[in-house]
KEGUFI-394354 format. One record per residue (C-alpha): x, y, z; residue in one letter. Coordinates in steps of 0.02 Angstrom, whole numbers, plus 50000, padded with zeros to 5 digits. Layout:
BEGIN
XYZA...
***
This chain:
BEGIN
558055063452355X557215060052532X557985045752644X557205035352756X558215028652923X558135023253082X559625027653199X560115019553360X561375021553466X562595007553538X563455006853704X565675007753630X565904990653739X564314982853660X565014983353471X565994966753486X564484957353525X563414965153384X564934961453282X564894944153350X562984940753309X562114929453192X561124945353116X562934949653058X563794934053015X564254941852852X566024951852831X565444969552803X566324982752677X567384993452794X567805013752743X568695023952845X567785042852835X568565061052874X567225073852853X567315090752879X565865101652958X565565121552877X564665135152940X564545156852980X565395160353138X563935161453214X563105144353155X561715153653034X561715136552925X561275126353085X559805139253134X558925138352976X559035119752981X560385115252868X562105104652899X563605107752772X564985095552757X566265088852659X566705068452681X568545062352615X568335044652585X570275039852512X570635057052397X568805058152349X567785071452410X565915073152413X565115088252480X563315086352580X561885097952625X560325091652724X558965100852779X558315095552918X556405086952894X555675089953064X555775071853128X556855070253273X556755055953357X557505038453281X556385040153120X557305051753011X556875058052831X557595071852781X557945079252594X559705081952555X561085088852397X562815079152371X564075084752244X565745080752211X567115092752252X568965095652229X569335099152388X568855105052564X568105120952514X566425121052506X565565125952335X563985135952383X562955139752227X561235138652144X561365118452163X560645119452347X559455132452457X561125136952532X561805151752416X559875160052425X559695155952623X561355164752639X561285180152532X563185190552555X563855180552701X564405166552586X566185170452628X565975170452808X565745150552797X567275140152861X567615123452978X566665123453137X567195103053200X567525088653104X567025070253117X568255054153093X567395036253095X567695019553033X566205016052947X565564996052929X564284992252808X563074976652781X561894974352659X560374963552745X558774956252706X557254956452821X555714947752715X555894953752537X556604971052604X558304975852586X559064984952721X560764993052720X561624993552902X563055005852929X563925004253106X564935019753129X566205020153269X567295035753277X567405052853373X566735072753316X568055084553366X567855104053405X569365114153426X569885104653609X568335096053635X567995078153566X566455066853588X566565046453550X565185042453409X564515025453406X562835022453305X561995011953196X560625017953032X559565006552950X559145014952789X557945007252684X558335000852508X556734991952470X555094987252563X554194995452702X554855001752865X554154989252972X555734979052898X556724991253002X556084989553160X555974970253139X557804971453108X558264982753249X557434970153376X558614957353311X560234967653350X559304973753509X559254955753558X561214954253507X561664969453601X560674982353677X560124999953559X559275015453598X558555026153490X559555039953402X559015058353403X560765065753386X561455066653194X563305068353178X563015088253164X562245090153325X563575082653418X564815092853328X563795108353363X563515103053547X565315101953565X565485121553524X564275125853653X564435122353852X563795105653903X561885103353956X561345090754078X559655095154073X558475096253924X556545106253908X555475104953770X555785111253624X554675121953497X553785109253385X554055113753211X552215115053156X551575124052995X549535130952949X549935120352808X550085102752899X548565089552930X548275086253093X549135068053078X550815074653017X550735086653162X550475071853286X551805063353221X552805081453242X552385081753417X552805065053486X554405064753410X554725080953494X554265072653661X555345057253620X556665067353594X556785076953735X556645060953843X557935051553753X559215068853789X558655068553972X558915048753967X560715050153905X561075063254062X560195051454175X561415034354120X562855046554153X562545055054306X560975053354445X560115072154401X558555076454490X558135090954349X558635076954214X557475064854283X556155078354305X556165085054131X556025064754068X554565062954168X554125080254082X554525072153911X553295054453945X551905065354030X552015076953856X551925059753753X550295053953846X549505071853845X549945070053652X548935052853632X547485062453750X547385076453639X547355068753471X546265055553521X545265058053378X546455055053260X546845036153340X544995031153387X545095013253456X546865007953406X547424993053542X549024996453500X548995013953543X548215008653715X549764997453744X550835010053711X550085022553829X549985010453957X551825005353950X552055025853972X551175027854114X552155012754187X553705022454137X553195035854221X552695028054391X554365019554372X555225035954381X553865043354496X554775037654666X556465047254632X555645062354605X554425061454742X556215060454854X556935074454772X555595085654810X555585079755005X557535081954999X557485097754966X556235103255079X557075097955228X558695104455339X560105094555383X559955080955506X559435061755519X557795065855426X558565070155271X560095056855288X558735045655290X557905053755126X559525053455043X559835033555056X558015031755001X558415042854854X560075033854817X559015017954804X557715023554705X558935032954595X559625014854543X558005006554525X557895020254383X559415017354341X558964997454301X557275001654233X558045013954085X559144998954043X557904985354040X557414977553862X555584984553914X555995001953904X557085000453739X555824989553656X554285002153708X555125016853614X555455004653453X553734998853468X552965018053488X554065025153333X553495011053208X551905010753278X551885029953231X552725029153059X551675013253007X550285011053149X548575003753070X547845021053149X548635029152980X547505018452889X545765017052980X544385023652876X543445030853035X544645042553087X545175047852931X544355065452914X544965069853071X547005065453006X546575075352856X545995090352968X547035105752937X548175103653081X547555125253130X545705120353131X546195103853240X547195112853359X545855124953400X544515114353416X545505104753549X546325120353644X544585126153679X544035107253734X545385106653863X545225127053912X543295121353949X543755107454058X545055116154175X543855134154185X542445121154247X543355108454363X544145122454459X542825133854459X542685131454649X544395126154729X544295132354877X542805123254915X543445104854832X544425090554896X546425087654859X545845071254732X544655087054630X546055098154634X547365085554565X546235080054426X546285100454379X547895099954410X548065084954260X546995094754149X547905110454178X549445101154118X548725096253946X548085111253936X549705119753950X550665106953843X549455105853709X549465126953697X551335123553695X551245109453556X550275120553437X551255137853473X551805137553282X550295136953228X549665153353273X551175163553250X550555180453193X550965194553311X549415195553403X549355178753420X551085176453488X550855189853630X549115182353695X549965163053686X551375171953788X550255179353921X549115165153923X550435151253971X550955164154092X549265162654169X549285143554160X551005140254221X550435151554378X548975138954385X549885123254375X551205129054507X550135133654635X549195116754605X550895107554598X551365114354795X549625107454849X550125091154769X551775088954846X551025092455016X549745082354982X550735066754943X552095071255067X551255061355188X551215043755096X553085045555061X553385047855259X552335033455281X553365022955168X554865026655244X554205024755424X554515044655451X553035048055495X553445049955695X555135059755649X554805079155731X555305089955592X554035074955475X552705081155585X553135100055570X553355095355362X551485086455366X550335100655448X550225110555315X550145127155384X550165137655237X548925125355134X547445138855135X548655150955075X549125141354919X547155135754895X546735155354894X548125156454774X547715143254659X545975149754652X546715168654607X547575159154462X546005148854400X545275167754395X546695176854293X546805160654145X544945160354143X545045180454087X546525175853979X546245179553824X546205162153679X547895163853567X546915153453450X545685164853420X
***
């Protein structure tokens, strides 16, 4: 059977007020759960998509499979195979895709980490839906490693999912959530590998047999999750390539909304939404801009100077990631994509029901037009023309990104490869004109302006070598040939 839940995470010394709350005044049903985590040495199960487990609840045993459904940020449905077992060895047969997926190595499977939580359940009703909560507050161990769990799903009994999200802003208001993109899995998996504290996009899983809608919906929670990852990093520790890759992550989510445009026509909410990114985003915006001067300067009173700056601004983000406005824009954006009115407006319903192939296309050679004629002379333009190629460049790139699985024959793959070469060549030679060209407003603002080596930093001596460049880049993606094609 599919599932439908919404996951959220829970700061550990938040639970007692949740706990506390009017939402759950009710004394919930309390298990405590040892499950056990299977897979080849060298994670096969995990690669193709699928988690194996085995859950102890008392001395009964249930053995799970999910497949993984492609939705990976807070929304989750996903199709998955329970049986009960004897014990903890798994029983890998026709039952499931497992034994097929497999083939001979069915032997090789054996613990890889295991997860121990005590598990609270509430049954709740929001309107006529019924909503069962599950609060699960444990640890996933690996060998030596260990990781704290503590999360809440929402899984739908009856109604519709806005009941969820109505729901979740009630506990948000009791104790402050964030959206889950982690299952238990992943953290048990993550635990086997060394630790990240940076996270780049991901390949969206896209098919030639998707509409264009489901592939929207694909794509943004791609880009949600990889900001939520980055997010987590950032709440930890202040990282100027974790910040950069969540700015990354909102500028992907707004190129999304650019690029599919068609699909959401005049929806006001959609507007809100992408307004509230683009605040995000500047929010961000001023640690980053300090991280590139940082690093682009010696030692010395200059860069002491830069550093405080950056130390302030690095807690302004710090405050801004925790605010109730940033938690309740990404509960607003995923309802608003699982149950938006745009999934229901008659005008733009051809163009959801688009094959998601034809769709791509049509907009990969919209955007290709609009970079190969806005920088058809930048060496002759203004810094303003050349940042607004710059912008367009960047959809380009992500949407040619977005829609790599969609043209995944061999030809195809090898011009896609050589043609985001081309375009990341582009956008990097555009990005160095940028940060010199808004170097100067940052000195301003931090009354640098005067400072010697500012001066030396603000003439922008190799400028014409970097235009010349840019132009030479322009040249070689405008010969490029279309992957799409």
């Amino acid at each position: 059977m599919d599932e439908v839940e919404l996951k959220l995470t829970i700061a550990g010394d938040a639970v007692a007020s949740l706990k506390d709350s009017d939402v759950l005044a009710a004394e919930p049903e309390v298990r405590l759960l040892h499950a056990v985590y299977h897979d080849t040495p060298d994670h096969a199960l995990a690669g193709a998509g699928f988690s194996l487990r085995i859950r102890a609840t008392g001395k009964k045993r249930v053995q799970t499979v999910k497949a993984d459904g492609g939705l990976a940020a807070g929304l989750f449905v996903r199709s998955e195979w329970e049986t009960p077992v004897g014990s903890n060895a798994p029983v890998i047969d026709d039952s499931t895709p497992l034994k097929a997926m497999l083939g001979d190595r069915t032997e090789e499977v054996a613990p890889i980490f295991e997860v121990d939580v005590e598990r609270s359940i509430w049954t709740l009703h929001e309107g006529d839906a019924e909503i069962e909560l599950v609060l699960d507050i444990g640890q996933v161990h690996a060998g030596s490693s260990s990781e704290s769990i503590s999360e809440i799903e929402l899984e739908l009994k009856r109604g519709g999912p806005a009941a969820l999200f109505d729901l979740a802003r009630k506990l948000d208001a009791a104790a402050p959530l964030r959206l889950g993109v982690l299952s238990k899995a992943e953290r048990g998996y993550r635990l086997t590998r060394p630790k990240r504290s940076v996270f780049k996009a991901e390949p969206v899983a896209l098919d030639g047999e998707m509409k264009a809608a489901e592939a929207f919906q694909r794509i943004v929670q791609a880009c949600l999750r990889q900001f939520r990852l980055n997010e987590a990093v950032l709440l930890e520790e202040r990282s100027a390539e974790a910040l950069h890759q969540a700015r990354v992550a909102l500028r992907r989510l707004r190129s999304a909304f650019s690029i599919f445009k068609p699909l959401i026509g005049a929806d006001q909410r959609a507007a809100s939404l992408r307004d509230e990114l683009r605040w995000l985003a500047g929010e961000l915006g001023n640690a980053r801009n300090l991280d590139v001067l940082v690093d682009r300067v010696s030692a010395g009173k200059m860069r002491k100077r830069l550093k405080a700056a950056r130390e302030e601004a690095y807690a302004s983000v710090e405050a801004t990631l925790a605010s109730p406005r940033t938690r309740s824009l990404f509960l607003d954006l995923v309802e608003w994509l699982a149950a938006g009115k745009w999934l229901r407006a008659a005008k733009t319903q051809a163009a959801r029901n688009e094959p998601a192939r034809e769709f791509a296309a049509s907009a990969l050679n919209r955007l290709r037009r609009k970079v190969k004629k806005g920088g058809s002379d930048l060496e002759e333009t203004d810094d303003e023309t050349r940042h607004e190629v710059r912008k367009d460049a960047k959809k380009l790139r992500y949407a040619s990104e977005f829609f790599a699985g969609l043209f995944d024959r061999k030809r195809e793959r090898r011009r896609h490869k050589r043609f985001l070469s081309a375009l990341e060549d582009l956008q990097d030679h555009l990005g160095a004109l940028n940060d010199l060209a808004t170097a100067p407003e940052e000195m301003i603002k931090l009354g640098l302006q005067d400072n010697a080596e500012a001066q030396k930093l603000l003439k922008n001596e190799n400028k014409g070598e970097l235009i010349a460049k840019a132009a030479e880049a322009h040249e070689a993606l405008v010969d490029a040939k279309r992957f799409w094609r």
